[in-house]
KEZATI-241875 format. One record per residue: residue number from 1; x, y, z of N, C-alpha, C, O in turn. Coordinates in Angstrom, 2 decimals, decimal comma. Atoms other than C-alpha are relative to their C-alpha. Layout:
# KEZATI-241875
ATOM   num      n.c1      n.c2      n.c3     ca.c1     ca.c2     ca.c3      c.c1      c.c2      c.c3      o.c1      o.c2      o.c3
ATOM   NUM         X         Y         Z         X         Y         Z         X         Y         Z         X         Y         Z
...
This chain:
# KEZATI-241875
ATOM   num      n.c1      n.c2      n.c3     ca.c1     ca.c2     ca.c3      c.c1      c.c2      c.c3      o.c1      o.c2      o.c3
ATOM     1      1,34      0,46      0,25     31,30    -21,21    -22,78     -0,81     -0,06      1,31     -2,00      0,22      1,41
ATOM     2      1,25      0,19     -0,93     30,16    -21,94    -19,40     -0,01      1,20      0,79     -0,80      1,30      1,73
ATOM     3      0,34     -1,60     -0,71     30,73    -18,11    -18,26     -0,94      0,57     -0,60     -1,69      1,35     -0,01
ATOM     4      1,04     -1,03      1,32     28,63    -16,74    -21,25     -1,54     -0,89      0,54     -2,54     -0,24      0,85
ATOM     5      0,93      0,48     -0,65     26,16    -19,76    -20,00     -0,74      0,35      1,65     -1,96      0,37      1,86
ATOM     6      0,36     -0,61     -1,23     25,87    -18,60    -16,33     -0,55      1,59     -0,26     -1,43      2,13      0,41
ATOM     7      0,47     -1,51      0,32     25,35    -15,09    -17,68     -1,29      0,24     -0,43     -2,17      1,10     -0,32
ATOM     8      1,92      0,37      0,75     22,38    -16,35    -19,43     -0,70     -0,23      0,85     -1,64      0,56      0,97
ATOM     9      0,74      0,52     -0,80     21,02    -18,02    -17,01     -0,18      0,83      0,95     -1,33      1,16      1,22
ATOM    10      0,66     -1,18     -1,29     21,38    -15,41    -13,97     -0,66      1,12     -1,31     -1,79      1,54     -1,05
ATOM    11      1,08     -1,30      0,41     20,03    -12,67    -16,55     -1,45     -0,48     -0,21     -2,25      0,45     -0,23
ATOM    12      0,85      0,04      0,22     17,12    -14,63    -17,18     -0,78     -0,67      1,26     -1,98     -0,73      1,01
ATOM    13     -0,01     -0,07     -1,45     16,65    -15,66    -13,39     -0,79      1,15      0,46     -1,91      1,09      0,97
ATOM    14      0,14     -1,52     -0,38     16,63    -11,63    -12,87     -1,72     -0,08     -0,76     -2,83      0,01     -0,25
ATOM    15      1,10     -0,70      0,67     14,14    -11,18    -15,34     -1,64     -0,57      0,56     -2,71      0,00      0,75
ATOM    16      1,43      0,74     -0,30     11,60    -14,11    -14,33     -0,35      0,55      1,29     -1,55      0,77      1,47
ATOM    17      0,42     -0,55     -0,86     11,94    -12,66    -10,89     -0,36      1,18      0,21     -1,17      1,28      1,13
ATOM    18      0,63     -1,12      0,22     11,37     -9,00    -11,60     -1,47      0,18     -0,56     -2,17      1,14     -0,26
ATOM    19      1,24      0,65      0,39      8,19    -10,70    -13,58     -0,60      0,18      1,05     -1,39      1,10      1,25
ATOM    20      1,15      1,10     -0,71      6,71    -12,46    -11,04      0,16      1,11      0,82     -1,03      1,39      0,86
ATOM    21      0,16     -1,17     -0,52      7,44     -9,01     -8,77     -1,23      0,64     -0,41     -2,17      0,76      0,37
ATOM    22      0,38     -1,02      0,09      5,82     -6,91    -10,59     -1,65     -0,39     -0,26     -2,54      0,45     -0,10
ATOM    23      1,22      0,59      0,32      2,76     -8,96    -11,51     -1,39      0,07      0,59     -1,22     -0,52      1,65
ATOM    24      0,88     -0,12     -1,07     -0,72     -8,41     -9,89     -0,50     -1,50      0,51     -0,57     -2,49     -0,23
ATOM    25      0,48      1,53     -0,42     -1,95    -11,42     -7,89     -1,54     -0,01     -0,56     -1,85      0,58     -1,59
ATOM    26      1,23      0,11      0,55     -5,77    -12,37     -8,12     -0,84      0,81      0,47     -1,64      1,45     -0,22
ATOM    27      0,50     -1,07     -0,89     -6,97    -10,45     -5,18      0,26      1,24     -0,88     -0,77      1,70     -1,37
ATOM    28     -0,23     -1,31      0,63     -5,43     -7,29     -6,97     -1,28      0,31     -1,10     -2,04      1,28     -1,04
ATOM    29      0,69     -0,54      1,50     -7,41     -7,60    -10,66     -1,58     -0,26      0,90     -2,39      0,63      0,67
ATOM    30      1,41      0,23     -0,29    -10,75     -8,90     -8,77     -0,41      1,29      1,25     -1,55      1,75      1,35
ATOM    31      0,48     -1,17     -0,84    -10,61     -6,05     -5,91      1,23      1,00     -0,40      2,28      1,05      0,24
ATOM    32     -0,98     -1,70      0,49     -8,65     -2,67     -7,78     -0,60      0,93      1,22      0,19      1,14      2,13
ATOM    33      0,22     -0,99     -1,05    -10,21     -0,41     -5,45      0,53     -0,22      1,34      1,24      0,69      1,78
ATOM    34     -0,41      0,24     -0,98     -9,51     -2,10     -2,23      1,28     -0,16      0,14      1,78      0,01      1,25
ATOM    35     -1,12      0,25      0,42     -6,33     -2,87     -3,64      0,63      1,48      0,35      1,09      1,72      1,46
ATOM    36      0,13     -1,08     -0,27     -5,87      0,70     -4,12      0,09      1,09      1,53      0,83      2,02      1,85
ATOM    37      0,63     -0,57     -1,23     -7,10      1,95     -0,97      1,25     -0,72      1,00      1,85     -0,08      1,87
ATOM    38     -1,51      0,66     -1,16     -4,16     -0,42      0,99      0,86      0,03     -0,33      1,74     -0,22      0,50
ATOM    39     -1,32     -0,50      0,37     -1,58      0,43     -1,07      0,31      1,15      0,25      1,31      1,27      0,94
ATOM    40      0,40     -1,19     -1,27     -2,34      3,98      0,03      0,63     -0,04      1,34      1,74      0,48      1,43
ATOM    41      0,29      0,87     -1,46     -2,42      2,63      3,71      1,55      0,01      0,11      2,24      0,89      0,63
ATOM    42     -1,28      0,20     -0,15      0,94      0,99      3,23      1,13      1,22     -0,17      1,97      1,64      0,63
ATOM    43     -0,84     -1,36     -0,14      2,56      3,99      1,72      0,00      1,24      0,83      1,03      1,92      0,93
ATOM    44      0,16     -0,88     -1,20      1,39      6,39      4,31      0,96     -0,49      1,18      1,67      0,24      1,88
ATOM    45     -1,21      0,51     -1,46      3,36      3,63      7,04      0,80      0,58     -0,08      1,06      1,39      0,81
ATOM    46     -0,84     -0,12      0,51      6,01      4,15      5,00      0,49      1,34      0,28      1,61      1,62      0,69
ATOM    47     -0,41     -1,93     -0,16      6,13      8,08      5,23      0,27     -0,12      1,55      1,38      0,11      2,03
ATOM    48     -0,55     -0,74     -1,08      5,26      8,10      9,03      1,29     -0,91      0,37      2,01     -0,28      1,13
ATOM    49     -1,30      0,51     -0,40      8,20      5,82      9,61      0,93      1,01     -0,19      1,41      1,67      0,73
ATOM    50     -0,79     -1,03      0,33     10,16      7,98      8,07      0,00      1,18      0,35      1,14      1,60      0,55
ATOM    51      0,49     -1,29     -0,46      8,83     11,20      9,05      0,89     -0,13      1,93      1,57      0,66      2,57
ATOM    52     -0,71     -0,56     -1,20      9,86     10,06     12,51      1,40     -0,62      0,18      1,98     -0,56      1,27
ATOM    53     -1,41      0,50     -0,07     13,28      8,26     11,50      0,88      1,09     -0,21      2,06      0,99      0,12
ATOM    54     -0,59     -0,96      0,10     14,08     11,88     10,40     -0,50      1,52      0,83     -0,59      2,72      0,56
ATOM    55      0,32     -1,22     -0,65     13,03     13,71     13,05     -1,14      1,12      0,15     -1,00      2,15      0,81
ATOM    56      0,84     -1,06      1,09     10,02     15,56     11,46     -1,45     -0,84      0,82     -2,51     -0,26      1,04
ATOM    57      1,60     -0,12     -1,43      7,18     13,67     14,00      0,85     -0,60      1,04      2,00     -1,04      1,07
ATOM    58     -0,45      0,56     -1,40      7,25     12,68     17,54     -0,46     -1,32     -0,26     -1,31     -1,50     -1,14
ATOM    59      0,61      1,16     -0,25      6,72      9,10     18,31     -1,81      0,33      0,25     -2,60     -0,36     -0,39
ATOM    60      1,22     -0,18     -0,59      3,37     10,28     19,73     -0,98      0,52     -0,84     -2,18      0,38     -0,61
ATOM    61      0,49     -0,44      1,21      2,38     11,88     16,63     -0,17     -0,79     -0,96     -1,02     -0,63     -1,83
ATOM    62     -0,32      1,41      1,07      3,39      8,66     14,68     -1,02     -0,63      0,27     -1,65     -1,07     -0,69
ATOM    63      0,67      0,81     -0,69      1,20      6,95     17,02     -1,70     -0,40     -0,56     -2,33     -1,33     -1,05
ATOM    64      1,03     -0,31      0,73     -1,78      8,83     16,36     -0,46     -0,11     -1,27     -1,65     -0,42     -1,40
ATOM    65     -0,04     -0,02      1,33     -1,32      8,97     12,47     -0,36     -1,49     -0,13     -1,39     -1,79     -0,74
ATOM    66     -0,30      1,57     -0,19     -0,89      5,31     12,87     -1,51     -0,71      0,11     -1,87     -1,67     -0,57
ATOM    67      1,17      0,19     -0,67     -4,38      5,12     14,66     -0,75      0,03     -1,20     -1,11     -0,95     -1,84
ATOM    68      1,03     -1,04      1,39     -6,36      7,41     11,82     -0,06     -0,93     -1,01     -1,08     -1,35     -1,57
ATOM    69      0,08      0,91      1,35     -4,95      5,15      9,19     -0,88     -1,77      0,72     -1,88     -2,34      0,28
ATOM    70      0,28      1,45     -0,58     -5,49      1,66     11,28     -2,08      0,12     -0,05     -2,81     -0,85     -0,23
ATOM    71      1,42      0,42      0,09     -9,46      2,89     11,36     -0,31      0,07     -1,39     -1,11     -0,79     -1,77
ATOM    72      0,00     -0,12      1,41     -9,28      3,97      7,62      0,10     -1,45     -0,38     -0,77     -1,72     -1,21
ATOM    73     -0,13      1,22      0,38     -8,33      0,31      7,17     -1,17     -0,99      0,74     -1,51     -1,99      0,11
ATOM    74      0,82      0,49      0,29    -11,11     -0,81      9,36     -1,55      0,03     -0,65     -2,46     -0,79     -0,64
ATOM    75      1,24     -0,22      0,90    -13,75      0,74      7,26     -0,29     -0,23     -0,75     -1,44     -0,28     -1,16
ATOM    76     -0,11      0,69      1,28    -12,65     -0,48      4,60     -0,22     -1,53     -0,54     -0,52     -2,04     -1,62
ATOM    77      0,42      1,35     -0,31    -12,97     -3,83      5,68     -1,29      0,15      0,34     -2,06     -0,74     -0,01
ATOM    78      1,40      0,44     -0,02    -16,12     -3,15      6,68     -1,29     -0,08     -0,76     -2,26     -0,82     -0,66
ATOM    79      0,49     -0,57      1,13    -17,49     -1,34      3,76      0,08     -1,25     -0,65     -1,02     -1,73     -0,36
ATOM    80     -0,57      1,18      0,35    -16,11     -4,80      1,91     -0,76     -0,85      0,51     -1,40     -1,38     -0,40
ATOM    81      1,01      0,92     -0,61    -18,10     -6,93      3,90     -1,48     -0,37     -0,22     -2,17     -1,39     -0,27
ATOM    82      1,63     -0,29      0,90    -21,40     -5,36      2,64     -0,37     -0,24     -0,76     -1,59     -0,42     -0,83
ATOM    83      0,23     -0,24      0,92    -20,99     -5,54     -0,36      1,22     -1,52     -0,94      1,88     -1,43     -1,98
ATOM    84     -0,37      1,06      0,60    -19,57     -9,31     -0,94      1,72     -0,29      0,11      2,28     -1,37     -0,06
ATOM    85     -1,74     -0,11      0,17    -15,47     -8,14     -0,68      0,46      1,09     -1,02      1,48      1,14     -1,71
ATOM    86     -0,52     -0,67      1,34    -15,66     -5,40     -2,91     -0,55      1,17      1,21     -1,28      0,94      2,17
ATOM    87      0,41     -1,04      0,06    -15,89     -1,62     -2,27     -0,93      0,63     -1,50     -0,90      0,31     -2,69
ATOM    88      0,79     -1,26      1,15    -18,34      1,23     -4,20      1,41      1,10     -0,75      2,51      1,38     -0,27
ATOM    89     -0,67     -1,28      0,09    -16,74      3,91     -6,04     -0,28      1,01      1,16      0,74      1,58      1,54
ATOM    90      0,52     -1,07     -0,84    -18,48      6,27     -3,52      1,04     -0,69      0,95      1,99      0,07      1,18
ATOM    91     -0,70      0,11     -1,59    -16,65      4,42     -0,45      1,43      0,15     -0,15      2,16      0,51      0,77
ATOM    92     -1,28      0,36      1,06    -13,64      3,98     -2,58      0,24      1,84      0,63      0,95      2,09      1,61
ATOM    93     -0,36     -1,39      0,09    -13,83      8,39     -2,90      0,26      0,17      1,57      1,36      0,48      2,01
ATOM    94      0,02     -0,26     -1,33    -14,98      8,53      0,97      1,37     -0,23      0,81      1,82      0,49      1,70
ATOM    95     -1,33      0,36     -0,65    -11,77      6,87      1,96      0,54      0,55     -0,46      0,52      1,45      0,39
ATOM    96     -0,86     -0,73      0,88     -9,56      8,64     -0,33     -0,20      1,04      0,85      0,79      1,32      1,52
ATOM    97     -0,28     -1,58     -0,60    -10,55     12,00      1,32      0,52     -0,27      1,43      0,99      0,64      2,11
ATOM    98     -0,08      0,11     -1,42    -10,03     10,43      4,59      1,67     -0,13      0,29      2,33      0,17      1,29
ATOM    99     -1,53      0,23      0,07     -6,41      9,44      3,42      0,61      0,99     -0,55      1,81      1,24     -0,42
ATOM   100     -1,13     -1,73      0,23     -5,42     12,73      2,02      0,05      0,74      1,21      1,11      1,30      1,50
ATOM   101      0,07     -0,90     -1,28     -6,59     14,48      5,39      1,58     -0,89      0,86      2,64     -0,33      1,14
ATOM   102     -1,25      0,47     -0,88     -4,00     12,18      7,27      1,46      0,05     -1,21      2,43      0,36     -0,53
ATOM   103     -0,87     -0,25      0,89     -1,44     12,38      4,38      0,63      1,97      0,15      1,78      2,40      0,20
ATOM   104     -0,34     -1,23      0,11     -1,48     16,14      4,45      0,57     -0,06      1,49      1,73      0,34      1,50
ATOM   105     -0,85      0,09     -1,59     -0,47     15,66      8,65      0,87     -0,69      0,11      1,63     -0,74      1,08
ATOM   106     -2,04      1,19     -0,03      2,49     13,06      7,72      0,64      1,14     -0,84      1,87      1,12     -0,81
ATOM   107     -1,07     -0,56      0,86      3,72     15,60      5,39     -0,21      2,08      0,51      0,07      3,08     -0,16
ATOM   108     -0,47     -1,50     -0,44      3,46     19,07      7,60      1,12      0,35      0,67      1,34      1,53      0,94
């Protein structure tokens, strides 16, 4: 009884915490675009890390990439600022092209 009870209890443990994972906070549903736009951001780190944990950029290349995105992030903040904490669709697109151009150089 109290093995079948622990079983219960960690599976439903798992579950509340995979919940509360996956869940958007408040920031997320009230700014989707900006949201968006830094999740982007983050996953790009993510590549050049990798890109140079496998050999495939130089540190110095990382560096730069690193840079490109770091102003992409402050435009975005600044764009945001204008306009109360929110981005436009238009600035929303503007960044997007700005993050595929450096995306396509983490992944040559």
């Amino acid at each position: 009884m109290l093995k079948t009870a622990t079983i219960v209890m960690g599976t439903l443990l798992a579950m509340s915490i995979a919940g509360a994972a996956s869940a958007e906070t408040t920031w997320e549903k009230t700014h989707p675009r900006r949201d968006q736009v830094n999740d982007r951001l983050e996953n790009q780190d993510r590549r050049i890390h990798r890109e140079v944990k496998e050999g495939e950029l130089t540190r110095a290349q990382a560096a730069r990439l690193h840079r490109q995105d770091h102003r992409v992030r402050e435009e975005e903040r600044a764009m945001a600022s204008r306009h109360g904490g929110h981005i436009t669709k238009a600035e929303q697109a503007a960044l997007t092209r700005q993050e595929n151009r450096i995306s396509r150089e983490i992944g040559e």
